[in-house]
C-alpha positions as CSV (number, residue, x, y, z in Angstrom):
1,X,15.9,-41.9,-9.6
2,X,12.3,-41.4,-10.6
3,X,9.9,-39.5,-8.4
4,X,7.5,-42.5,-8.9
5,X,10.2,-45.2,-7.6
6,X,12.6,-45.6,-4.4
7,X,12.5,-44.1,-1.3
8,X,10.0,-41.4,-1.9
9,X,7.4,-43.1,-3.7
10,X,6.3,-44.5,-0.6
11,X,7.8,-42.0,1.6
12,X,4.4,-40.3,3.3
13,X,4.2,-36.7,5.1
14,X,6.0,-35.9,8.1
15,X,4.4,-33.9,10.6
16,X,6.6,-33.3,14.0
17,X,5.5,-31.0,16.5
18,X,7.5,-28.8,18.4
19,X,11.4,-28.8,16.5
20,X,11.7,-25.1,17.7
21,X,11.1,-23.7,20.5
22,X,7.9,-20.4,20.7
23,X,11.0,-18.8,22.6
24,X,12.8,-19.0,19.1
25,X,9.5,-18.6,16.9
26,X,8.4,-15.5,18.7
27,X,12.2,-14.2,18.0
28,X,12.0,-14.7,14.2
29,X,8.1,-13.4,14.2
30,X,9.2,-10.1,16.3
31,X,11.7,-10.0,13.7
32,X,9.3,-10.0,10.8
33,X,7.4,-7.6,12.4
34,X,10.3,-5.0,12.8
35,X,10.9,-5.7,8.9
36,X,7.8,-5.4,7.6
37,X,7.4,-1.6,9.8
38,X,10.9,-0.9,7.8
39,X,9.3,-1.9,4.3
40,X,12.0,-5.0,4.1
41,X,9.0,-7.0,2.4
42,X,8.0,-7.7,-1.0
43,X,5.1,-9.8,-2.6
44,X,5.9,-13.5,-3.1
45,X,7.1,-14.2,-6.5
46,X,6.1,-17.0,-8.6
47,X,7.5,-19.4,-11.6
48,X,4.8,-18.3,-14.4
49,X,7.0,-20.1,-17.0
50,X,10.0,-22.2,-17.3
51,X,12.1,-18.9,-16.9
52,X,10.6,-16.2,-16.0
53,X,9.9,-15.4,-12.4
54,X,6.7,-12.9,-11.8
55,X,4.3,-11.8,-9.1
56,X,0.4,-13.0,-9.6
57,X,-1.5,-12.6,-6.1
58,X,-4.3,-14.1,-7.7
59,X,-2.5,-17.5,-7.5
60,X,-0.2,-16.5,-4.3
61,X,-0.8,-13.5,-1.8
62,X,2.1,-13.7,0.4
63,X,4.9,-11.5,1.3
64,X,8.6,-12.6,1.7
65,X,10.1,-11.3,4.7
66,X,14.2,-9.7,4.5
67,X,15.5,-10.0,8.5
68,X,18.8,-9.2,10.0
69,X,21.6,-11.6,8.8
70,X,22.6,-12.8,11.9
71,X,18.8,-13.8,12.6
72,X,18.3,-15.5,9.4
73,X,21.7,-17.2,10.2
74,X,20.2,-18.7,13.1
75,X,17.6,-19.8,11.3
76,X,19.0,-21.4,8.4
77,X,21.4,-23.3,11.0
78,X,17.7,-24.0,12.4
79,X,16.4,-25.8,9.8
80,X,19.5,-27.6,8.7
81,X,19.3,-29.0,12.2
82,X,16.0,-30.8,10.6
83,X,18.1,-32.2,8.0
84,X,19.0,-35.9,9.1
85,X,15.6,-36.6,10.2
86,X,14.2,-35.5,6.9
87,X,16.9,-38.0,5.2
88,X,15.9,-40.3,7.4
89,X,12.4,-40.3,6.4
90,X,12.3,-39.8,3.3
91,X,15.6,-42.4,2.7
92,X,17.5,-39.8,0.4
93,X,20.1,-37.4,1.0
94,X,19.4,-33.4,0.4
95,X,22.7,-31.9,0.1
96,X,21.7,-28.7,-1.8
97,X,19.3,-26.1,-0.1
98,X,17.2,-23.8,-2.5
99,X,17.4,-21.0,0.1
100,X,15.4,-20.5,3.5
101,X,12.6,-18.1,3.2
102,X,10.4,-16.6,5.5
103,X,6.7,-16.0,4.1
104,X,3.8,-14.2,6.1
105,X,0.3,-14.3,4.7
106,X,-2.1,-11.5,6.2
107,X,-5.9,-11.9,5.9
108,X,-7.0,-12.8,2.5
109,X,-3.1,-14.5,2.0
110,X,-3.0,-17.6,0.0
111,X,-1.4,-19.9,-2.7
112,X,-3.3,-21.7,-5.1
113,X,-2.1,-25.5,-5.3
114,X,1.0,-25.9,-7.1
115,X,4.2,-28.2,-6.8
116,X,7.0,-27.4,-5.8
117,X,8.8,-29.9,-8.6
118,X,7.4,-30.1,-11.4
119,X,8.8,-31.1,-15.1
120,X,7.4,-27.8,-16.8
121,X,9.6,-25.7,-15.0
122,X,13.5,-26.8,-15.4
123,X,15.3,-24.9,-12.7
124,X,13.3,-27.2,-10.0
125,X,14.2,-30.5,-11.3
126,X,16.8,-30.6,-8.3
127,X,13.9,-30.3,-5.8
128,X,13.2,-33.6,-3.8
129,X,11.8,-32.3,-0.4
130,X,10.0,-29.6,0.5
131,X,9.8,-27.8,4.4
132,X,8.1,-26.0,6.3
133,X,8.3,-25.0,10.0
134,X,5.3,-22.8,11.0
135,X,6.2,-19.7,13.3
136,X,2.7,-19.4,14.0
137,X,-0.3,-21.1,15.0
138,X,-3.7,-21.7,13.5
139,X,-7.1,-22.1,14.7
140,X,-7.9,-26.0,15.8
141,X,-11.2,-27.3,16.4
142,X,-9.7,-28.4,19.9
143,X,-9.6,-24.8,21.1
144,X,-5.9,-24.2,21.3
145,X,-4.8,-20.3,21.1
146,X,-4.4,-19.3,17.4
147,X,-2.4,-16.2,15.7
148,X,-5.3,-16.3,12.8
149,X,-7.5,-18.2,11.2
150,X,-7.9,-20.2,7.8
151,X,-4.5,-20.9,5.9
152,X,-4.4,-24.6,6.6
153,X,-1.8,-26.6,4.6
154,X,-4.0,-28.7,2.2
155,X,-1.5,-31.5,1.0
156,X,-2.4,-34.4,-1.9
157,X,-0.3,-37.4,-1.6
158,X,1.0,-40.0,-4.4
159,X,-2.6,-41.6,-4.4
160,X,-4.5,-38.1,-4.9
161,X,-6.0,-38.2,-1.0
162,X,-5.9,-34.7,0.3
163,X,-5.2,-33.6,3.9
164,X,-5.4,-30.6,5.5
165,X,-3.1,-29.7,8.3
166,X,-3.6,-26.8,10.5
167,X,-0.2,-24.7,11.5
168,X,1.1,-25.4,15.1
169,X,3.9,-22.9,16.5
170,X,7.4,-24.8,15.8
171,X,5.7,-27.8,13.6
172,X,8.3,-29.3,11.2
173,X,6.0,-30.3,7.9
174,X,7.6,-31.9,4.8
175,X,6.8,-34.0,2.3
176,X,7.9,-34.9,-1.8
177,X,8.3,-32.1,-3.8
178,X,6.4,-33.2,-6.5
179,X,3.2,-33.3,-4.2
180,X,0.5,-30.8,-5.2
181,X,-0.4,-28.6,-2.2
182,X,-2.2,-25.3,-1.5
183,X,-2.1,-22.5,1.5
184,X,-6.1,-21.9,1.8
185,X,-7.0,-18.1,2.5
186,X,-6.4,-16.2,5.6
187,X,-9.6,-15.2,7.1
188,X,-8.0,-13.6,10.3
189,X,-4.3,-12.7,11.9
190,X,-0.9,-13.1,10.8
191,X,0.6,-16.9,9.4
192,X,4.3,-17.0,9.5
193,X,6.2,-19.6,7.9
194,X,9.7,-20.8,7.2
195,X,10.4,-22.6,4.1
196,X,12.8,-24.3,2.1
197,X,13.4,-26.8,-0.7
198,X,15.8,-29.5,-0.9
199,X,17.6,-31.6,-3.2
């Protein structure tokens, strides 16, 4: 099916606050923490060509996160939880998982926009879907407590309109792989994230 037909051509971003619980956030961040004092983090790799996998913190300043196997157990049953409502949206099926992550961006953390799909890169022609649930929470203009500031998700959809979203603790984001989007820098705190990509 091509990306610019079907279901997810017209498919738009879902946003859905609250899927887990800041009980079961603060677990995985408290977690993260305890790894990153044992030195079980590593900067965030990149594709920089069709094969080759590298790190470049000029385009992403990020760390991947290593926790306990029974945690990250819990949490990849977490997020497959999400599944049938991300098929339901998005009116495909996402059998295959590239592999949960978890990502933390300190102050001056970022990725430059990128896709997640894209036809230069082979080995993520499988990706349909890509999601996020944020562990932590950003500043809001409404005032809510916030973990750091900066780091909103900017998203560009099909038609090339951008939106910025601005991480709530336990929001399920997703949207088409093939979407350009972008972390915007850190300014202040800690942004924890779990991602995946499916296909």
């Amino acid at each position: 099916m091509s990306l610019d037909t079907g279901p997810l051509a017209t498919a738009g971003l879902l946003v859905a606050p609250d899927v887990w619980t800041p009980a079961f956030c603060a677990r995985v961040r408290a977690a993260m923490d305890a790894a990153m004092d044992a030195g079980e983090a590593h900067a965030a790799e990149i594709l920089e060509a069709p094969t080759s996998i590298d790190v470049d913190q000029a385009v992403r300043r990020a760390l991947d996160v290593t926790v306990p196997d029974a945690l990250m157990d819990a949490v990849v049953d977490a997020l497959a939880a999400c599944r049938p409502r991300l098929e339901a949206h998005f009116g495909v099926t996402l059998p295959r998982s590239d592999g949960v992550g978890l990502v933390r961006y300190l102050a001056g953390g970022r990725y430059r926009r990128h896709r997640d799909r894209d036809d230069a890169y082979p080995e993520t022609s499988h990706r349909r879907v890509s999601a996020i649930v944020w562990l932590s929470a950003g500043s809001a203009p409404e005032g809510a407590p916030a973990d750091f500031d900066g780091g909103a998700l900017r998203v560009w959809d099909a038609s090339g309109s951008a939106s910025d979203l601005i991480p709530r603790t336990g929001m399920l984001v997703a949207f088409p792989s093939h979407w350009s989007h972008e972390v915007l820098p850190v300014t202040r705190g800690i942004r924890d994230a779990v991602v995946d990509w499916l296909g």
